[in-house]
N, C-alpha and C positions, 0 to 999 in steps of 0.2 A: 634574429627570427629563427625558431625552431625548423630542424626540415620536418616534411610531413609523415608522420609514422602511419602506413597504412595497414600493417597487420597486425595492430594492436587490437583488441576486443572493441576498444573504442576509437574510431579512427583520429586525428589529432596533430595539430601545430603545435599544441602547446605545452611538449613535453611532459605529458601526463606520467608516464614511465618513470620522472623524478623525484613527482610528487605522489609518493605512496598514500598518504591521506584522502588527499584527492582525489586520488585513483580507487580509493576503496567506496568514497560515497558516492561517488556516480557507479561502481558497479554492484553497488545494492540499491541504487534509483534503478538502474537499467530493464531489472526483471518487473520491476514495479509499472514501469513506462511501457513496456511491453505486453503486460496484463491488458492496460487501459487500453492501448492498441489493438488490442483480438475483440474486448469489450466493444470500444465506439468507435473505432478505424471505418473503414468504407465496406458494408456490412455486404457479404458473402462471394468478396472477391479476396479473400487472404491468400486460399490456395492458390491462386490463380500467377502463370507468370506474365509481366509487366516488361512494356517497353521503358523502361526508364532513366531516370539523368539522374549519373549520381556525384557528388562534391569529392575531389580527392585531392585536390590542392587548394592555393589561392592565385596560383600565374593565369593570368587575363588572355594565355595563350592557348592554354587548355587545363583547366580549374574541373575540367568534368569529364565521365566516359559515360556513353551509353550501351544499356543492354538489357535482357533478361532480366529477372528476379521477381519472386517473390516477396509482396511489401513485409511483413515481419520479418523479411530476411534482410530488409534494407541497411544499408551501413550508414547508419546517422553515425556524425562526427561531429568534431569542436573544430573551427578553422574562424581564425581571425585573420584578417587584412593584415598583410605584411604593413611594420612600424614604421610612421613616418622619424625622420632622426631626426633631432633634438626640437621634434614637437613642441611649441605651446599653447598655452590656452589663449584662443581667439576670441572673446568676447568674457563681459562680466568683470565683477569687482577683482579675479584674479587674471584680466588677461596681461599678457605678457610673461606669464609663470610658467614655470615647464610643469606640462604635462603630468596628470598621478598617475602613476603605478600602484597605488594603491587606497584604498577606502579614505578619505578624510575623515576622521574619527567626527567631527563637527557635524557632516552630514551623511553618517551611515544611516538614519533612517530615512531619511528624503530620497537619496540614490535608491534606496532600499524597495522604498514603493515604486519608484517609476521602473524597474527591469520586472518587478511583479506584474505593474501591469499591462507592461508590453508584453512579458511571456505570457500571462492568461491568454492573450485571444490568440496566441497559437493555436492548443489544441482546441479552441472554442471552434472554431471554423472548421474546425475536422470533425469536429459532433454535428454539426449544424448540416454538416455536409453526404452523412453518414451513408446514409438510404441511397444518394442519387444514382450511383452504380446500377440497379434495379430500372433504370427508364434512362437510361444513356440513348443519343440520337445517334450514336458512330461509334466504333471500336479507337476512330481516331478521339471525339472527347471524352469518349470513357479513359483511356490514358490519359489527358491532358489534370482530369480532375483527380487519378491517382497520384500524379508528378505535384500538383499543387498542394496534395493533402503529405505525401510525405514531407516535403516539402516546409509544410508546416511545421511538422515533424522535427525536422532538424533544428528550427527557428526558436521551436522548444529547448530544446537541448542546449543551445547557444544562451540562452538567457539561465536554463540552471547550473552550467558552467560558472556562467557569473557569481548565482548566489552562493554553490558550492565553495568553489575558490575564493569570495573574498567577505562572505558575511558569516562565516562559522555555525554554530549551530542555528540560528536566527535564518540562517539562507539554506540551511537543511529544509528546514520547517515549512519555508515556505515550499519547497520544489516539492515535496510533500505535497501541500494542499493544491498546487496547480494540478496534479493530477484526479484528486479528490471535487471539486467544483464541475457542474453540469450545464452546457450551454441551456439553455430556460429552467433549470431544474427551481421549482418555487422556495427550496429551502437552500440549495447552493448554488447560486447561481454565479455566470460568470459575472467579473466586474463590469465590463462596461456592457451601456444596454442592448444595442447593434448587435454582439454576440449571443443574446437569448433570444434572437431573434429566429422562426423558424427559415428554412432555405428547402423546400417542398420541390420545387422541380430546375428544371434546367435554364427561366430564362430567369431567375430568381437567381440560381447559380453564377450566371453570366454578368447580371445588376451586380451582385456582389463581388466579382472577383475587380469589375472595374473600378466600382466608387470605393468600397469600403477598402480595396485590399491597396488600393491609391492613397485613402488614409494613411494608412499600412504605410506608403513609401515616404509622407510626408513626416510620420512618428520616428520612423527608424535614421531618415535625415537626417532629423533634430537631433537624435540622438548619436548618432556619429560626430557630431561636431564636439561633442562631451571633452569635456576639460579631465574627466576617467577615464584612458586612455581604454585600457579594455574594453569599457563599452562601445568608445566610440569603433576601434577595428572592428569589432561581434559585428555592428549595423554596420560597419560598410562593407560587408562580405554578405550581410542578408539581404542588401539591396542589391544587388548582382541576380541572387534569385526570384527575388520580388517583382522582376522585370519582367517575368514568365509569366506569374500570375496575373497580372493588370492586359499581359499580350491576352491571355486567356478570353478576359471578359471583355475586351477592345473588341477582339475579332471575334469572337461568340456574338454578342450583340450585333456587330458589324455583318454578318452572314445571316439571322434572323432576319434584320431588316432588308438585305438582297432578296432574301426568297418572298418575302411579303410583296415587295415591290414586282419582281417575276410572275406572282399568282396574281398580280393586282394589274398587269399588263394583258398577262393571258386570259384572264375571265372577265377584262375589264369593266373591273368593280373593285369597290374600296371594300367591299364585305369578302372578304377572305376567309372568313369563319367558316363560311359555305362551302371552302375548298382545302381545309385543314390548314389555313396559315394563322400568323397572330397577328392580326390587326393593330397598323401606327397609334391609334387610339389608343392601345392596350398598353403598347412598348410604351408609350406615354407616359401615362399610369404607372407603369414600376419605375419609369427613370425618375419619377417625380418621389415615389416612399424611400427609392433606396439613397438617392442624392440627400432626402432632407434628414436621412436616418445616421447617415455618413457623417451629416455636416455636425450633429452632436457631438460627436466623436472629439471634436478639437475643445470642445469644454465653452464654458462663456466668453461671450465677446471680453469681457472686463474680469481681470482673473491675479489675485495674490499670489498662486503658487505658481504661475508660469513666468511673474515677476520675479520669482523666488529662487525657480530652477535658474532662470537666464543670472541672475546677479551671480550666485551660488558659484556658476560654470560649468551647471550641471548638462542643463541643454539648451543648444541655440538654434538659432532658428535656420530654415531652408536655404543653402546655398551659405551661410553665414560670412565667410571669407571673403566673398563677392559683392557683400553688401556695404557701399558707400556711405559708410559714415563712423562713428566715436568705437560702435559697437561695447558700451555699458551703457545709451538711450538715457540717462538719465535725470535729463531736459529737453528731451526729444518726443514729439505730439506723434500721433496715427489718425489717422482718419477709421472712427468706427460706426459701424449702421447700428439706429438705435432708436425707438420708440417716441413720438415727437409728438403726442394727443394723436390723432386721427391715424397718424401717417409716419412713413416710415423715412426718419433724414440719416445726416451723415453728421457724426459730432467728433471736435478733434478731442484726443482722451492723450492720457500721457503711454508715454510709447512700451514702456515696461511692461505696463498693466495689462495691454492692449495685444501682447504677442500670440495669442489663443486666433484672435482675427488675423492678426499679419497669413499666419501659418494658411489660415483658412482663405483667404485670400488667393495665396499662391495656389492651393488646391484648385477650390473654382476657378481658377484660369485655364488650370491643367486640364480639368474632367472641360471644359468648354471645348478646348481641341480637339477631343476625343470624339463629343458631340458634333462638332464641326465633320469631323470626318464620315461617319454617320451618313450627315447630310448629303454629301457629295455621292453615295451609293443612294440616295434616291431621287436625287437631282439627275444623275446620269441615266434614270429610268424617266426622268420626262416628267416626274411628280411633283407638285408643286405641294410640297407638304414639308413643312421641319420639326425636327424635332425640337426643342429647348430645355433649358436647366429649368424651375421654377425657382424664385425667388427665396434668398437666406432665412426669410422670414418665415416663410411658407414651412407648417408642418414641424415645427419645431419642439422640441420634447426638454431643452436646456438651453440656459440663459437668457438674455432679455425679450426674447417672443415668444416664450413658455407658456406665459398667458392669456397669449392675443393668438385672432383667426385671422388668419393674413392669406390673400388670394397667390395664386403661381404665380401673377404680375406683381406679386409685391404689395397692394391695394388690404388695406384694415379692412376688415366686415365684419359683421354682428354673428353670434354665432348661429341665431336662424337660416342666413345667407350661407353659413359655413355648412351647417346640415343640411341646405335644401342641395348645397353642390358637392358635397364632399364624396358623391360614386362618381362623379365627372373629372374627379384630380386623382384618385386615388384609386388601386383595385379593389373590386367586391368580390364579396364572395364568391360570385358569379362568375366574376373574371377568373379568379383562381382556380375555380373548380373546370372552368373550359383549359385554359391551360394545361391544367392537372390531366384533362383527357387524354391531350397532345402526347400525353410523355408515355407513349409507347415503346419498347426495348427493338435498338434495331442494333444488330449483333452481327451481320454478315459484312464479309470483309469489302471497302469501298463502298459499300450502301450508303445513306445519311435519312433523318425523317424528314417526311415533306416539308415539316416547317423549317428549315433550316438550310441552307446552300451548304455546301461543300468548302475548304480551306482551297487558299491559291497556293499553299503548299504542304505538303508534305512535314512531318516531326525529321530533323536532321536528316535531311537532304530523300527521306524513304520515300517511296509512289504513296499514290493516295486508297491502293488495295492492299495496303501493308499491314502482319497481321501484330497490330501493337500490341492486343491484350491477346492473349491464348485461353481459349475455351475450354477447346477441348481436354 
């Protein structure tokens, strides 16, 4: 394992200093990445210094410092997960094979697409993100959503690493066009859809950083387990940071719903509208778009190319080593949800196929905990109110309920049924546009907006009138 070179232009594990080639195409990506940065970064806070966490190792002892800076001035680096020794590959037609070090010439293109389109929705999420700065409820989340968008930032960099280093001009090209692609842009859009998706204020920011950026930890899993060794340490150093993000939108969401439930004590009334909060109904409503928009994200229940990747070695599934069984599946059933005339059953599918759902599966359990907890801040206010996931089915944009209306309980409907309820599942414009009210700029140090409680703690160990961002 390299040590860490930290006063290199590019900070770095991995001996970039040796590799003069290497070192020259990322430091003519870098001014290019930095363009796009001023362009769609988090729009009129550049000048601005930042409390921030920055990556300067990979020891699990201290991997990070905190401090000052200015985001253009951040020091994105390449850090991969120190090497497990004599690694191999744990699942697939090649497991028990050590470990590559390098491209299989067989499947450079198949590798090739999956680090493209894990790196796309890096900086997608920082487009989509861009504006929020402008209607920040606290100078504490206004940091929090800087640290996630650099953040992202890095996650970039770690994937064009990859294609630099091991797909020649083929992974020039692309780290190229990841900059060039626009979260909704109609003519470049990014790849997946989740990401052209707009992100207009704060509790939209909060939906997002929990469900989708939870994707997010379930993609970079899989792909840690990669029989590509490189990939796999790249993801298991980005899920170290991905842990931040998912806290983000846990405990965002988690403190919206305290202060609803506080206004909903003290003016006792469920109408909090009346008193600037965002009404359970509401919070409803976005956990129901952003969970069924996330759940696309894992592809079709029934899927060739995730049979493809897992045989291949390319990527395995969540926890893989831990999982009780052959691990190549290749007379091994799953239980998958699937369209049955009216109604929505459970059909055994062969297990290869079916790894799109496993994956999803583990997700939904996860985000359920999450909602579970949730619950427990409105329970402890006495509310006899929960929230819930809505059903796999529900709201679905990819794979087998694509073309069916399917209720939050799960329940087939016609799609008259679907139009006469669909402002009852989903937000309206109306919703949004009150929301959108809410998002007034509070800027003074230890303030927060009314719709919103305060954190139970502090960024590293700081009081909660710490001044994270600097204004002035």
């Amino acid at each position: 394992m390299s040590a860490t070179d930290y006063l290199e232009r590019i900070p770095n594990n991995v001996s970039l200093k040796d590799n003069r080639r290497l070192l020259r195409a990322l430091e003519e990506w870098q001014p290019k990445f930095l363009e796009w940065w001023r362009d769609m970064g988090p729009h009129g806070y550049q000048a601005k210094d930042v409390y921030l966490r920055t990556a300067v190792s990979v020891d699990t002892q201290g991997w990070a410092q905190f401090g000052y800076l200015r985001m253009p001035e951040y020091r994105w680096g390449i850090f991969l997960a120190e090497p497990e020794p004599n690694r191999a590959i744990a699942f697939g037609d090649h497991k028990g094979q050590p470990a590559w070090q390098e491209v299989p010439g067989e499947y450079r293109g198949t590798l090739r697409r999956l680090i493209v389109t894990q790196g796309d929705t890096e900086p997608a999420s920082v487009e989509q993100q861009r504006h929020l700065g402008q209607t920040c409820p606290s100078l504490y989340d206004l940091r929090n959503l800087f640290q996630v968008n650099v953040e992202e930032g890095r996650h970039l960099w770690a994937m064009v690493y990859l294609l630099d280093a091991y797909f020649g001009r083929d992974g020039r090209e692309e780290s190229e066009a990841l900059l060039q692609r626009r979260s909704g842009d109609r003519d470049k859009p990014r790849i997946l859809g989740a990401f052209n998706e707009r992100t207009p204020d704060w509790l939209s920011f909060f939906m997002f950083s929990f469900f989708t950026d939870r994707d997010g930890k379930y993609q970079l899993a899989s792909l840690a387990e990669s029989g590509f060794d490189p990939l796999a340490r790249t993801c298991r150093f980005m899920l170290t940071e991905e842990a931040h993000h998912m806290f983000v939108g846990e405990t965002g969401v988690g403190r919206i719903v305290q202060r609803t439930c506080e206004l909903m004590r003290e003016h006792r009334t469920e109408d909090v509208r009346a008193h600037g909060g965002i009404d359970l109904p509401t919070i409803q409503k976005y956990v129901n778009f952003h969970f069924s928009v996330s759940l696309d994200l894992f592809g079709s229940e029934i899927s060739t190319n995730a049979a493809n990747f897992y045989t291949l070695g390319l990527k395995g599934r969540f926890e893989e080593t831990k999982k009780d069984d052959d691990h190549r599946l290749k007379d091994a059933t799953y239980p998958v949800a699937d369209l049955d005339g009216e109604r929505v059953a459970m059909r055994e599918q062969p297990a290869l196929v079916s790894l799109n759902e496993r994956l999803r599966d583990d997700y939904v359990t996860d985000c359920a905990r999450g909602v579970a907890r949730w619950n427990q801040v409105i329970a402890r206010a006495g509310i006899d109110v929960e929230l819930t996931l809505p059903h796999r089915a529900f709201h679905r944009a990819i794979g087998c309920f694509s073309d069916v209306r399917v209720s939050p309980e799960g329940r087939v409907i016609s799609q008259a049924e679907w139009d006469a309820r669909r402002d009852d599942w989903l937000p309206t414009k109306a919703d949004e546009a009150y929301v959108g009210s809410l998002m007034q700029p509070v800027t003074e140090r230890g303030k927060f907006a009314n719709w919103i409680a305060a954190p139970a703690r502090g960024i590293n160990g700081q009081p909660m009138d710490f001044e994270y961002v600097r204004l002035g």
